[in-house]
N, C-alpha and C positions, 0 to 999 in steps of 0.2 A: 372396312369403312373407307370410304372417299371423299378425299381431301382436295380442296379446290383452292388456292393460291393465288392472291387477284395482284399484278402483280401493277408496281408504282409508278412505271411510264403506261400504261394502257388504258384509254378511257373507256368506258361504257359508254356504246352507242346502245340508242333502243329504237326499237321498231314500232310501228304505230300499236302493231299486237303487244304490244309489252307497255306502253302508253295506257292503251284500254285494259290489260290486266291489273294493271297498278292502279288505276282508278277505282275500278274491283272495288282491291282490297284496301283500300286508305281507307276506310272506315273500321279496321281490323285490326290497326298497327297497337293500336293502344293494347288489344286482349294478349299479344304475338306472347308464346314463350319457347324457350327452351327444351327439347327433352336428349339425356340421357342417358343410356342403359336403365329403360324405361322409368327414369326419377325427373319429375318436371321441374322447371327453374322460372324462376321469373327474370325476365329483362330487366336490369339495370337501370334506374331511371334516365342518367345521363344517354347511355344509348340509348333508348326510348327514344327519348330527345330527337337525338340526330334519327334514327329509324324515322318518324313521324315527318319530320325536315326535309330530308333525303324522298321521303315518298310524297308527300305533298309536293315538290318541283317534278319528280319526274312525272306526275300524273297528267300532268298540264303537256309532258313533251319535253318538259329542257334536260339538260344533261346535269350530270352531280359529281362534283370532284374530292375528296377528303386530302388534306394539307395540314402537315402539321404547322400549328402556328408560328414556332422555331425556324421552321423554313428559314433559310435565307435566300432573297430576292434580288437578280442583278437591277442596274437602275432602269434597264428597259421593262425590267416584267413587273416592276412598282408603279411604272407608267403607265405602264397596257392595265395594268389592274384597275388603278385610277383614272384612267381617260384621257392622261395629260402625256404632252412631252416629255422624253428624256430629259432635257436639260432644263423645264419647270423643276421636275424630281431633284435632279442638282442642286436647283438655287434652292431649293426647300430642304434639302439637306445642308447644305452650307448653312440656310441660316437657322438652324436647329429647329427646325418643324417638326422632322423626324431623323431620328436616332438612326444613327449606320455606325460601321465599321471598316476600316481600309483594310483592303488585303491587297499588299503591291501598288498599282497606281489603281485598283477598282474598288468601287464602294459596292458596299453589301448590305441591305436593309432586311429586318427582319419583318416575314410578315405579322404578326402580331403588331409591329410600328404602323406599318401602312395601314392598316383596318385602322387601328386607335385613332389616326389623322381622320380615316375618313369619316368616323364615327364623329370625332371634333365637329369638323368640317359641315355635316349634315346639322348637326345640332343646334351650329351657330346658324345656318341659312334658315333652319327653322325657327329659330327666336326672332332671325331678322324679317322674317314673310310674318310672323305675329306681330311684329312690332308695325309696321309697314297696315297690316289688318287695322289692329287697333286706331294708330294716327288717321286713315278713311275714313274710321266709324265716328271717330270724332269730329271729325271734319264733315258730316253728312254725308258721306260721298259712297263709302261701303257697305255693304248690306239690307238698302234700303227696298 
């Protein structure tokens, strides 16, 4: 049997051929199982999950990376995640937006924080684009 080892600095790049295979098959991910020593298993629904995820981005072309949430993130790669400055990330840790950890004079953010912010983040901007909607529609001015 051959064992394949994918190991945790190396990204998958795809090829356009591997783009239009995966396209294929995203309609399939859902049936996918398991076999063996000829006894068949069904997929787990949580990997399901991510299988269906994982294949639906690369079918379009983009690339897919798995990270555990645990991860700890220095303050440049919490920024690069986020779009923002290092030192926005700073003042946002400073003032407890998100949770970190000092190790020596560096801070250490986990990603699991950084998503949860963004997730915040998103949720507020879209209460405030509804809120924003609504006061137009009242106003005659939206939707009309």
């Amino acid at each position: 049997m051959e064992t394949t080892i994918l190991e945790r600095s190396k990204p998958v790049v795809l090829t356009e051929r591997d783009a239009v295979r995966i396209r294929e098959m995203e309609r399939y991910v859902e049936e996918l199982q398991f076999m063996h020593n000829g006894q068949v298993f069904d997929i787990p629904e949580p990997l399901r999950t991510l299988l269906q995820q994982a294949v639906s981005i690369m079918a379009v072309g983009d690339s897919v990376g798995i990270v555990p949430l645990q991860k700890e993130l220095t303050t440049q790669e919490a920024a690069d995640l986020l779009g923002v400055s290092r030192p926005y990330i700073v003042k946002l840790l400073e003032e407890g937006e998100i949770r970190f950890r000092k190790v020596g004079a560096h801070r250490r953010v986990q990603l699991s924080h950084v998503l949860a912010y963004k997730e915040r983040q998103d949720r507020e901007m879209e209460q405030g684009l509804d809120e924003m909607a609504d006061f137009l529609a009242v106003c005659g001015t939206y939707g009309n």
